[in-house]
TORKOL-4160 file (C-alpha; in steps of 0.2 Angstrom, whole numbers, padded with zeros to 4 digits, m for minus):
373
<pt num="1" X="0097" Y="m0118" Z="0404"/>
<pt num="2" X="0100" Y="m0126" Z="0386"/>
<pt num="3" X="0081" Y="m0124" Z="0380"/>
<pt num="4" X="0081" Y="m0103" Z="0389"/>
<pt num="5" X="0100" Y="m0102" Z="0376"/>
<pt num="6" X="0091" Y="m0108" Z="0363"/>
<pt num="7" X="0076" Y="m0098" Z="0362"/>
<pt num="8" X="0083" Y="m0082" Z="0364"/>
<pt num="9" X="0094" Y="m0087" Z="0350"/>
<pt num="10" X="0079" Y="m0089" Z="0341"/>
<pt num="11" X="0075" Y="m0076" Z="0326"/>
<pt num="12" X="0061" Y="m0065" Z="0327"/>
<pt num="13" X="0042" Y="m0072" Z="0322"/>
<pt num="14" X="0039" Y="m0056" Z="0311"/>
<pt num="15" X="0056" Y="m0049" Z="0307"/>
<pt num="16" X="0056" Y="m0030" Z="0299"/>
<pt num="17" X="0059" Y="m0029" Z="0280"/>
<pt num="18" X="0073" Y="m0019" Z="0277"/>
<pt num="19" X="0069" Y="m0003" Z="0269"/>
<pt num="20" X="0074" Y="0004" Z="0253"/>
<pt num="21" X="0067" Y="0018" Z="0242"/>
<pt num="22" X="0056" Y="0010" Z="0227"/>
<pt num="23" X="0051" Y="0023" Z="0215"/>
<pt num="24" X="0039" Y="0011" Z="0202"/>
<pt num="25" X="0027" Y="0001" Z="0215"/>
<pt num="26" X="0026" Y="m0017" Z="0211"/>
<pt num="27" X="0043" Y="m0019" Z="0204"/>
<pt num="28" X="0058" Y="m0028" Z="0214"/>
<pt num="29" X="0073" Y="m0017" Z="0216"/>
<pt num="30" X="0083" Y="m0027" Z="0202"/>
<pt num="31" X="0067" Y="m0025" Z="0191"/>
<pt num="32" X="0069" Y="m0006" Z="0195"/>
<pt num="33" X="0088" Y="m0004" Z="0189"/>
<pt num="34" X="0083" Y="m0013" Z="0171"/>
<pt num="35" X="0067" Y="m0002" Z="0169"/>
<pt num="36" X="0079" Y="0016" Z="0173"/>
<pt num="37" X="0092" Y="0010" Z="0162"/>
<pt num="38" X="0079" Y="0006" Z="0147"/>
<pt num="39" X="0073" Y="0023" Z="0150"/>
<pt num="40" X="0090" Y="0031" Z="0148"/>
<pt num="41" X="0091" Y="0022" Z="0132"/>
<pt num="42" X="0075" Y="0028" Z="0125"/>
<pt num="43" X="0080" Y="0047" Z="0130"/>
<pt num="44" X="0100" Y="0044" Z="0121"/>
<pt num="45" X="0090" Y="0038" Z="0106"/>
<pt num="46" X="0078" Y="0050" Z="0103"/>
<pt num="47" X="0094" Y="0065" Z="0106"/>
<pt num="48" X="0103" Y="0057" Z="0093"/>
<pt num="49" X="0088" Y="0054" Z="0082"/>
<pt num="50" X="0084" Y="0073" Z="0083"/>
<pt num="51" X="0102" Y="0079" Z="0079"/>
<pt num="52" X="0102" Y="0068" Z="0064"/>
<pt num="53" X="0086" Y="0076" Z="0058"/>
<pt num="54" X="0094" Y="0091" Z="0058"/>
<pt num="55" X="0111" Y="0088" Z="0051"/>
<pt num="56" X="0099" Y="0076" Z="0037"/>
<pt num="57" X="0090" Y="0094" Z="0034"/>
<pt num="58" X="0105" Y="0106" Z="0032"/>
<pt num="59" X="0113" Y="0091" Z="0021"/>
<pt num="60" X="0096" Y="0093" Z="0009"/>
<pt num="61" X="0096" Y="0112" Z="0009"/>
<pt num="62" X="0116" Y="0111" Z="0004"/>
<pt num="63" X="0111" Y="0098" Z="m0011"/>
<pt num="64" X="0095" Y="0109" Z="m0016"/>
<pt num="65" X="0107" Y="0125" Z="m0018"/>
<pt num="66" X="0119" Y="0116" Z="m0028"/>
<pt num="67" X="0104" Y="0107" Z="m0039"/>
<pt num="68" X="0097" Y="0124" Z="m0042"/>
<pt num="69" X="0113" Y="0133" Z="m0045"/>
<pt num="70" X="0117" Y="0117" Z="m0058"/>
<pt num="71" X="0101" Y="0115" Z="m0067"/>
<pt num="72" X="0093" Y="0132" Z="m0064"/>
<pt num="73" X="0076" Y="0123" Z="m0057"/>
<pt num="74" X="0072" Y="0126" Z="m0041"/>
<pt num="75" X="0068" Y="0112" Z="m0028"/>
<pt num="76" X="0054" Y="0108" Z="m0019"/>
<pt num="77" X="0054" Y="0112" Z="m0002"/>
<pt num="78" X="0056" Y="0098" Z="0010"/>
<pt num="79" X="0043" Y="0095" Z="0025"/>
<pt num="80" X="0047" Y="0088" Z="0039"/>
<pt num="81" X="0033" Y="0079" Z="0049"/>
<pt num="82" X="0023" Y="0091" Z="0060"/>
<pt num="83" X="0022" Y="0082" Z="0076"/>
<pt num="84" X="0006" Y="0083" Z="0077"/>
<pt num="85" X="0005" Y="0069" Z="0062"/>
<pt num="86" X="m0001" Y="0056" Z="0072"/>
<pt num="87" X="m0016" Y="0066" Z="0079"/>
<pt num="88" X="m0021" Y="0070" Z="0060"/>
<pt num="89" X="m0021" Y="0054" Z="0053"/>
<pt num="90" X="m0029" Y="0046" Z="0068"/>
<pt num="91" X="m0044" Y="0057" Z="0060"/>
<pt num="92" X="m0038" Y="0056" Z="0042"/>
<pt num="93" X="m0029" Y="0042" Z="0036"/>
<pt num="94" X="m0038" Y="0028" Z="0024"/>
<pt num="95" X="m0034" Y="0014" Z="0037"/>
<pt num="96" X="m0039" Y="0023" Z="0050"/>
<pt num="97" X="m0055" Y="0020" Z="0061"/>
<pt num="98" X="m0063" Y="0036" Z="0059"/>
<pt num="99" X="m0066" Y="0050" Z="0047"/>
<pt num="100" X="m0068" Y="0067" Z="0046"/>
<pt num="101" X="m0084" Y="0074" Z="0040"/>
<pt num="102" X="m0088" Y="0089" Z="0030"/>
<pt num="103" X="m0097" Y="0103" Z="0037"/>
<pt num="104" X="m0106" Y="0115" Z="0025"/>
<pt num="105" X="m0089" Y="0124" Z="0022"/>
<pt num="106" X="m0080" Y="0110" Z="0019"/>
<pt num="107" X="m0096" Y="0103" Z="0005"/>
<pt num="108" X="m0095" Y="0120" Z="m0005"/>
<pt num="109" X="m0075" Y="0118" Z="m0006"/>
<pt num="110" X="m0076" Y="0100" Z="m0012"/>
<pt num="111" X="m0092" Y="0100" Z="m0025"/>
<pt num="112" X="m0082" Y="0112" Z="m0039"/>
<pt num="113" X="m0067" Y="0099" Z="m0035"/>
<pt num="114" X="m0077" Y="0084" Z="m0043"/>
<pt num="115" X="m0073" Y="0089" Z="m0060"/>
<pt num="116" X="m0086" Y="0089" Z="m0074"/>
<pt num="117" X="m0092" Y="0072" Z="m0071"/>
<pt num="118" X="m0095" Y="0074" Z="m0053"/>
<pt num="119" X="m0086" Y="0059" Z="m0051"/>
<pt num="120" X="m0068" Y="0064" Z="m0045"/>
<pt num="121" X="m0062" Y="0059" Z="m0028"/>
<pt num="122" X="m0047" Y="0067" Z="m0025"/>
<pt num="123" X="m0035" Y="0081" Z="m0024"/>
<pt num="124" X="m0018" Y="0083" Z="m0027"/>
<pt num="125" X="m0009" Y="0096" Z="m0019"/>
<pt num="126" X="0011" Y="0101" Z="m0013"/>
<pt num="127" X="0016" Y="0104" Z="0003"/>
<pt num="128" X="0017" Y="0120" Z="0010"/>
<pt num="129" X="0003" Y="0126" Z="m0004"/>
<pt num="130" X="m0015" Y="0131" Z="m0002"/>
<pt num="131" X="m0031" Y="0123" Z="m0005"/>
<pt num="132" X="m0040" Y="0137" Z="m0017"/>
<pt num="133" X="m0055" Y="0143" Z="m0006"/>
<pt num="134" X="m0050" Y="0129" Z="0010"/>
<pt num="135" X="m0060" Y="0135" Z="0025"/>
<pt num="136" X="m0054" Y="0134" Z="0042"/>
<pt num="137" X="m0052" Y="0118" Z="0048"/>
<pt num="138" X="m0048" Y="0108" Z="0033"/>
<pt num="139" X="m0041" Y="0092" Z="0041"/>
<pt num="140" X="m0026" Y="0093" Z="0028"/>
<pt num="141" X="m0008" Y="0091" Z="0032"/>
<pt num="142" X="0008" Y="0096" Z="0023"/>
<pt num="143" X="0016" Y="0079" Z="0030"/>
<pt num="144" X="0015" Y="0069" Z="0013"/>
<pt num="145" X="m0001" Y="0056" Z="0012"/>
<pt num="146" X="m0020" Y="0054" Z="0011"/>
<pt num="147" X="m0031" Y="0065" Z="0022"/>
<pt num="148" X="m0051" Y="0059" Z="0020"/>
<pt num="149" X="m0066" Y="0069" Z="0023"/>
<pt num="150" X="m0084" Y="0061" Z="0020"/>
<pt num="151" X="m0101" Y="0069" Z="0019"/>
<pt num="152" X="m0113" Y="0065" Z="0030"/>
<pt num="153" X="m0130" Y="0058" Z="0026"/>
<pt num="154" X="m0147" Y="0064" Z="0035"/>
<pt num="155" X="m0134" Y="0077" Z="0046"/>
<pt num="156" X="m0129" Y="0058" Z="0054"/>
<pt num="157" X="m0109" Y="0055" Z="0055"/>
<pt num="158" X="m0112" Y="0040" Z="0043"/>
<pt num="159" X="m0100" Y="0042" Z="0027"/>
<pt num="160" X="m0111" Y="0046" Z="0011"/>
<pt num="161" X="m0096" Y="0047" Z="m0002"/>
<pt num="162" X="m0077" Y="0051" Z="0004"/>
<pt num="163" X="m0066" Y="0064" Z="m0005"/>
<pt num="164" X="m0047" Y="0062" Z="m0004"/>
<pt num="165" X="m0034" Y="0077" Z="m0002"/>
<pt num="166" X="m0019" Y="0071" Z="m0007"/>
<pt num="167" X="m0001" Y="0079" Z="0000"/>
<pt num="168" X="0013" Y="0075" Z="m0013"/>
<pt num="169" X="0030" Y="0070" Z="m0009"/>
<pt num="170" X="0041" Y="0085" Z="m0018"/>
<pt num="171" X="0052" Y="0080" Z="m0033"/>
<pt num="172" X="0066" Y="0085" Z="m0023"/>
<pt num="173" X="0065" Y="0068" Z="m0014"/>
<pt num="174" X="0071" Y="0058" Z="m0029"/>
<pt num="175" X="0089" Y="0052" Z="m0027"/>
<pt num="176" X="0098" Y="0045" Z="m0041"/>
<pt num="177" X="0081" Y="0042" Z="m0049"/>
<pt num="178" X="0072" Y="0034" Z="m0035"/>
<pt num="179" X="0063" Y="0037" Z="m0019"/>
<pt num="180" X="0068" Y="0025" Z="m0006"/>
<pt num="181" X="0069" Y="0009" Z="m0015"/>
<pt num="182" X="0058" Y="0013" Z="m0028"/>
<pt num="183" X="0065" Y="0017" Z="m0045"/>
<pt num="184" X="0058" Y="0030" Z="m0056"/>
<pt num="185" X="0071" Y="0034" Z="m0067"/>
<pt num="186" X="0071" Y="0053" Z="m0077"/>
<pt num="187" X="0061" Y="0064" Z="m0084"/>
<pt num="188" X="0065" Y="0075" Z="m0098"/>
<pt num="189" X="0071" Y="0090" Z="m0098"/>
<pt num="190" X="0073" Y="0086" Z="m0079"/>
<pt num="191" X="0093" Y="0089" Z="m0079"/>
<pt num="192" X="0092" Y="0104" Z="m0090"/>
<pt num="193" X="0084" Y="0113" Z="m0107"/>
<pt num="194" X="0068" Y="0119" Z="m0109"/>
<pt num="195" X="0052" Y="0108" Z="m0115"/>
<pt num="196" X="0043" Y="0109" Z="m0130"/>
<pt num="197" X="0027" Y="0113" Z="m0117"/>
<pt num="198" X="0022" Y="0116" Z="m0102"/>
<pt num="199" X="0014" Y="0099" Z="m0101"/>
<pt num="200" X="0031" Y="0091" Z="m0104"/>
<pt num="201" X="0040" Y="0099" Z="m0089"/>
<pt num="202" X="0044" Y="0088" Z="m0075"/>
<pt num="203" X="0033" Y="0082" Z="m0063"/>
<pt num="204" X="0032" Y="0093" Z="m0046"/>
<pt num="205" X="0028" Y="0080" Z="m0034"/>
<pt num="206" X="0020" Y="0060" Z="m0035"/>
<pt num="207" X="0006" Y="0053" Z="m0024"/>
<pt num="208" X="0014" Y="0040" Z="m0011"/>
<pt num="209" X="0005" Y="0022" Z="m0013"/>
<pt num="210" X="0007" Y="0008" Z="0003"/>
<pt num="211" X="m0001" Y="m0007" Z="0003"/>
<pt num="212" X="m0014" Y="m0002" Z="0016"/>
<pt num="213" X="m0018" Y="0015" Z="0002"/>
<pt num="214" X="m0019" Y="0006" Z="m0014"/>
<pt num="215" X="m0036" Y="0005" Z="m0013"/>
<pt num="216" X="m0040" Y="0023" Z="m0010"/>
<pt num="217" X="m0055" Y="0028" Z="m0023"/>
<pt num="218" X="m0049" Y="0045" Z="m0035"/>
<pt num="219" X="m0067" Y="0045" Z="m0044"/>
<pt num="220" X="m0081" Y="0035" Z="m0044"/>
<pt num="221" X="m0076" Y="0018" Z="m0054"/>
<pt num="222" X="m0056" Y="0022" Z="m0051"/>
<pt num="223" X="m0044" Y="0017" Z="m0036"/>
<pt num="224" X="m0026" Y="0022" Z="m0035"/>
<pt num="225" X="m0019" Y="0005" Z="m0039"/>
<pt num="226" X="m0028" Y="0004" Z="m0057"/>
<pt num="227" X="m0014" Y="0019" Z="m0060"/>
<pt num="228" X="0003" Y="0009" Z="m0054"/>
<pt num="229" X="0018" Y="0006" Z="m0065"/>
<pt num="230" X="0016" Y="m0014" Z="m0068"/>
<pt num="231" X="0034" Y="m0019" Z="m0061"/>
<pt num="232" X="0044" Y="m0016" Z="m0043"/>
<pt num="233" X="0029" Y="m0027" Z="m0037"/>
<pt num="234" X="0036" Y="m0030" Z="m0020"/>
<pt num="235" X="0045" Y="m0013" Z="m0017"/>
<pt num="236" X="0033" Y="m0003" Z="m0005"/>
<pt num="237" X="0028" Y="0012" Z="m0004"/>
<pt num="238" X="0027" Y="0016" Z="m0024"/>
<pt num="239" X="0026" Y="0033" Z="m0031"/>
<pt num="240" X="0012" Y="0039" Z="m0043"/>
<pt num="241" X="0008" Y="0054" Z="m0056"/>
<pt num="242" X="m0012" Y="0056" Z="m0058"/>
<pt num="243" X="m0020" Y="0069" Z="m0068"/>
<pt num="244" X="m0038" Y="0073" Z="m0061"/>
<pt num="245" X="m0042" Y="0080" Z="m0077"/>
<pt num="246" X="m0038" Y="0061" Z="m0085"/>
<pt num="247" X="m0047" Y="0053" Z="m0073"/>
<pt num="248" X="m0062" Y="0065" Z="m0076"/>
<pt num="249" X="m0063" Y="0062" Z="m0095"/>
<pt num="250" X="m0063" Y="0043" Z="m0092"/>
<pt num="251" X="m0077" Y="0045" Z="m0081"/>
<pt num="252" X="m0087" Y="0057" Z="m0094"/>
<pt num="253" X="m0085" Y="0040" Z="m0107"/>
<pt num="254" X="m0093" Y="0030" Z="m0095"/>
<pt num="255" X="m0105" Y="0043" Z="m0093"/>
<pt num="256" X="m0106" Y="0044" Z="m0112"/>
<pt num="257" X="m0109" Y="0023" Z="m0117"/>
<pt num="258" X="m0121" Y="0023" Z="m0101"/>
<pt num="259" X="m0131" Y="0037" Z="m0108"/>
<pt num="260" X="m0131" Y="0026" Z="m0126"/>
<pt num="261" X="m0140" Y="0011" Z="m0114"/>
<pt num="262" X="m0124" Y="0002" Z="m0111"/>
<pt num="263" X="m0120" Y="m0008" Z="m0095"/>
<pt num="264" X="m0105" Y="m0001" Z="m0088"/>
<pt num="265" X="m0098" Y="m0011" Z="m0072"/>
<pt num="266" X="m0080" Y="m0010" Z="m0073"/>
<pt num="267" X="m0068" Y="m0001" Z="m0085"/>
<pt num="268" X="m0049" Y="m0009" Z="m0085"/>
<pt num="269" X="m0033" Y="0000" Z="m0086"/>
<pt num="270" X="m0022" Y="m0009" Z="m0096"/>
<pt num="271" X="m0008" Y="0005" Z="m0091"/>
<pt num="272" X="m0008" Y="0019" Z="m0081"/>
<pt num="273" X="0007" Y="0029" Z="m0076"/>
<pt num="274" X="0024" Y="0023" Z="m0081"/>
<pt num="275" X="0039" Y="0027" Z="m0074"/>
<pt num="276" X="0052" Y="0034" Z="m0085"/>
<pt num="277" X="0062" Y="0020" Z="m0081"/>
<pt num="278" X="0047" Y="0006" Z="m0083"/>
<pt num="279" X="0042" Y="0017" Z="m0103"/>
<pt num="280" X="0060" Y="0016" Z="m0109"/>
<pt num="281" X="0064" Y="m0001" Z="m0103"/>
<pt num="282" X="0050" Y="m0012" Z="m0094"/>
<pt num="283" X="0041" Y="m0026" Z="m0102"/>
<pt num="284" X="0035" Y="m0025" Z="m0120"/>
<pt num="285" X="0041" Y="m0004" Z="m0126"/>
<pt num="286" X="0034" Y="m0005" Z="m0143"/>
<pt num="287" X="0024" Y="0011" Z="m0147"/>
<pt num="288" X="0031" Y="0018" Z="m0131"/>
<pt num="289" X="0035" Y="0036" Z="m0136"/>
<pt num="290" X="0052" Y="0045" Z="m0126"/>
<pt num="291" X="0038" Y="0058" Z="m0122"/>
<pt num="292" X="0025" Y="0046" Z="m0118"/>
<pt num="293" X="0010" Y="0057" Z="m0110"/>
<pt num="294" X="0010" Y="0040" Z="m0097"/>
<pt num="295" X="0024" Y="0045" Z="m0091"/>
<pt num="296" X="0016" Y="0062" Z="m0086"/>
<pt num="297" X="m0001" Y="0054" Z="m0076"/>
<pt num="298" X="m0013" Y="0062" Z="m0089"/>
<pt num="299" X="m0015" Y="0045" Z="m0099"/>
<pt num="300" X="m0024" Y="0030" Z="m0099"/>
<pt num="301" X="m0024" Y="0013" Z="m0110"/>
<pt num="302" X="m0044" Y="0008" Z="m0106"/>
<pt num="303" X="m0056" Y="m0006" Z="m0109"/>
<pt num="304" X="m0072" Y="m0011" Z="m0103"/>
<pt num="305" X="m0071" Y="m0028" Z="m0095"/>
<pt num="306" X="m0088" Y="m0032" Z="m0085"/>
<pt num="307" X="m0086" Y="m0049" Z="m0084"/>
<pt num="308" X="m0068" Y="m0047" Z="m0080"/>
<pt num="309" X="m0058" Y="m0060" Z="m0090"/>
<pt num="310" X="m0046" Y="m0046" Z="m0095"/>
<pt num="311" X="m0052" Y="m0043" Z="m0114"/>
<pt num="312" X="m0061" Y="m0033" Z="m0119"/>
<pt num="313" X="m0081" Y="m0034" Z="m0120"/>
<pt num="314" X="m0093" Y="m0035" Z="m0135"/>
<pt num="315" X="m0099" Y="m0018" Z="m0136"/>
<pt num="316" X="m0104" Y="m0018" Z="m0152"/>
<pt num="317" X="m0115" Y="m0035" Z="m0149"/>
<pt num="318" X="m0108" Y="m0043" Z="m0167"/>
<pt num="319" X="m0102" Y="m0058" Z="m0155"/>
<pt num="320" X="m0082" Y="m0052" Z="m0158"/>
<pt num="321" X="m0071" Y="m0042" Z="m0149"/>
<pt num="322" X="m0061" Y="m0033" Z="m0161"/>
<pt num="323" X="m0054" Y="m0015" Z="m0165"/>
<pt num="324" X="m0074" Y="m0011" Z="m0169"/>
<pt num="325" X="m0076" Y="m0012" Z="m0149"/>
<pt num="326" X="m0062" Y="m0001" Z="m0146"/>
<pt num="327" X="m0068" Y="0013" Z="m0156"/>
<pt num="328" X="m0083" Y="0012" Z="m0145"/>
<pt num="329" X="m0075" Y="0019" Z="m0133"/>
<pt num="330" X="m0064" Y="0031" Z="m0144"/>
<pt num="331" X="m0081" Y="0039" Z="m0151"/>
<pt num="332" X="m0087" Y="0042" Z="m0134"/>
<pt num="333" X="m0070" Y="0052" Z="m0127"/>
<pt num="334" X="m0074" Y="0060" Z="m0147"/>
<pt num="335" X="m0089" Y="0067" Z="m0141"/>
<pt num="336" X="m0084" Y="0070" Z="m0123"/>
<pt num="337" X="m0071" Y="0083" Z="m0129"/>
<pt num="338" X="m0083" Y="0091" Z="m0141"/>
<pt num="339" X="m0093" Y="0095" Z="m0125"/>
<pt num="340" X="m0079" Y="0099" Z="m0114"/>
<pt num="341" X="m0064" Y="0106" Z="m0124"/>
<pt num="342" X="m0054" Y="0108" Z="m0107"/>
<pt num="343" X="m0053" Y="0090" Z="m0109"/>
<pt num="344" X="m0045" Y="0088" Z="m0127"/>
<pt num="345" X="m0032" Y="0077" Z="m0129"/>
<pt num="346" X="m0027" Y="0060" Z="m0137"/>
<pt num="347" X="m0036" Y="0045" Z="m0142"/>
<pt num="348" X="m0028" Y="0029" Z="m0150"/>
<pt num="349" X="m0036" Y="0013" Z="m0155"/>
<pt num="350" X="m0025" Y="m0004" Z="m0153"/>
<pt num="351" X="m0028" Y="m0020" Z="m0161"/>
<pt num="352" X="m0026" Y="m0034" Z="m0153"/>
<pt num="353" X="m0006" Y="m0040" Z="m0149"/>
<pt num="354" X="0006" Y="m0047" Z="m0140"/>
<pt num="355" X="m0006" Y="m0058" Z="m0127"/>
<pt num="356" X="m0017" Y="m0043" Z="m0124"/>
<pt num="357" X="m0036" Y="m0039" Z="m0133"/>
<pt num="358" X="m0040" Y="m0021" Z="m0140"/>
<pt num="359" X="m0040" Y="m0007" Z="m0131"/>
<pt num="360" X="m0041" Y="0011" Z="m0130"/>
<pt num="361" X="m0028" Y="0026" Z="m0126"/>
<pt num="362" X="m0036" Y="0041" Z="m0117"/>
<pt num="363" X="m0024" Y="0057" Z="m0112"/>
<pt num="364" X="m0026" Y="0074" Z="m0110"/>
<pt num="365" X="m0012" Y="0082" Z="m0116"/>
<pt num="366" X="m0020" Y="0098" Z="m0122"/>
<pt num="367" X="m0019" Y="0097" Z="m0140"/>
<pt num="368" X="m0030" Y="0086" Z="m0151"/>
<pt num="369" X="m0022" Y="0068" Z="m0157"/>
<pt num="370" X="m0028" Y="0054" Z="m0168"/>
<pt num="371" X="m0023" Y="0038" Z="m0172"/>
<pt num="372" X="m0026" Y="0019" Z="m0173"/>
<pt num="373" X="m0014" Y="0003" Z="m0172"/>
């Protein structure tokens, strides 16, 4: 009687789970709960990130009106990031994987863009403007940054030699004299008046420089960070003004000493772009003119260094490094502007000073300076 109570008491050998509804297989029902919640998160987040974008938009267009209704200059437009940003790069950016290759199109748009050394890499462009001549199919984006296309070699998808479009970040981006946390500082003329030249307005729009970028070739012997501003070194992304016309000429002195059976391997810049900010007050500012054509992209404070000590070589071969070895260089960008008046522009020669060798200054400003220091 006890053992026949006991076993009916017993509990079943393969008792049914109790049903729920699970809606992610694998998960436990607590697991589930944690998982809907993040979701809700994720969704709240990207409304409120969208609404911001668009009261951050109306804020811009308000200030643009009031800049141009102040100063009379007009502003840039701002460019939102297309969504389809991430698809682009995957095919264009520097850091990426792959590249995009030029089809026949694509070659006869880029070839008149190398300059009159052939050596030029890039192109600078703003945002919302057009390529001159661009075929369909230009993998360029009006989201600011580096888009790459590469030839092909033997009609095989192996890079030959990669050209760089650039898309500028708009003036109209600088706050208080910086992007972000970058300081720039101001440009003549910027806030009002009218400047002397055309070549002294202020800049449209700067090339943006990351770490992962920085070594982006714009010509043949030339990457984007032999043009920084020497301070801010941990403040990332930077902003850059680059003239393709400068960057052209100092290839055509290369050209130039290698033509006169000198060994050209590497040519150092000393300084690149300034920042108005950097030319007024950063480091040494002797000789540092308030209209400074560094300040403006279009110069460039060179000297050949092959064995890379940071002086300048013996180019003369008298056994000293002097002024003499600067004018080298000066005589060359002499003769390159006698062959390409587009080119003309300013040549310096610097002694030796101040915990640097000689060197010499390169710009193209569009009218023809001489000098020596």
């Amino acid at each position: 009687m006890n053992r026949s109570h006991r076993v009916n008491r017993a509990a079943p050998l393969y008792p049914e789970a109790r049903a729920r509804h699970r809606v992610y297989g694998g998960l436990t029902e607590r697991q589930e709960h944690i998982f809907t919640w993040i979701a809700v998160v994720v969704v709240l987040l990207f409304v409120a990130g969208w609404v911001g974008a668009i009261v951050t938009e109306q804020m811009h267009l308000r200030e643009s009106r009031e800049i141009q209704a102040r100063t009379g200059i007009p502003a840039a437009p701002r460019v939102l990031a297309p969504a389809s940003r991430h698809v682009t790069s995957g095919l264009t950016d520097p850091a990426a994987p792959k590249t995009a290759y030029m089809n026949e199109a694509i070659l006869q748009l880029v070839d008149p863009l190398r300059g009159e050394s052939g050596a030029l890499r890039f192109y600078p462009r703003l945002p919302g403007t057009e390529v001159p001549g661009a075929p369909e199919g230009l993998p360029v984006s009006d989201e600011p940054g580096i888009y790459k296309v590469a030839e092909t070699l033997n009609r095989v998808n192996t890079a030959r030699e990669q050209f760089n479009f650039f898309t500028l970040v708009p003036r109209s981006e600088k706050r208080g004299g910086k992007i972000g946390p970058y300081y720039l500082g101001n440009w003549p003329f910027e806030q009002g008046g009218k400047p002397r030249t055309p070549a002294y307005a202020p800049p449209s729009g700067f090339i943006e420089v990351t770490p992962e970028n920085q070594n982006t070739y714009v010509s043949e012997h030339f990457r984007l960070r032999d043009f920084l501003t020497k301070d801010q070194g941990n403040v990332w992304p930077k902003y850059l003004l680059l003239n393709a016309k400068m960057i052209d000429k100092l290839e055509l002195v290369i050209q130039d000493l290698e033509s006169r059976g000198m060994k050209i391997e590497h040519v150092a810049v000393m300084s690149g772009f300034r920042t108005p900010r950097y030319n007024h007050s950063g480091g040494n500012t002797a000789g540092r003119a308030n209209l400074s054509r560094h300040m403006y992209g279009d110069a460039a404070d060179v000297f050949v260094d092959n064995d890379r000590n940071g002086n300048m070589d013996d180019l003369t071969g008298d056994g000293r490094v002097d002024t003499r070895d600067a004018d080298v260089m000066a005589q060359a960008a002499e003769r390159v502007e006698r062959q390409y008046p587009s080119l003309v522009g300013g040549v310096g020669i610097y002694k030796a000073c101040c915990g640097h060798g000689p060197f010499t200054h390169v710009d193209v400003r569009g009218t023809r300076a001489r000098w020596r220091e």
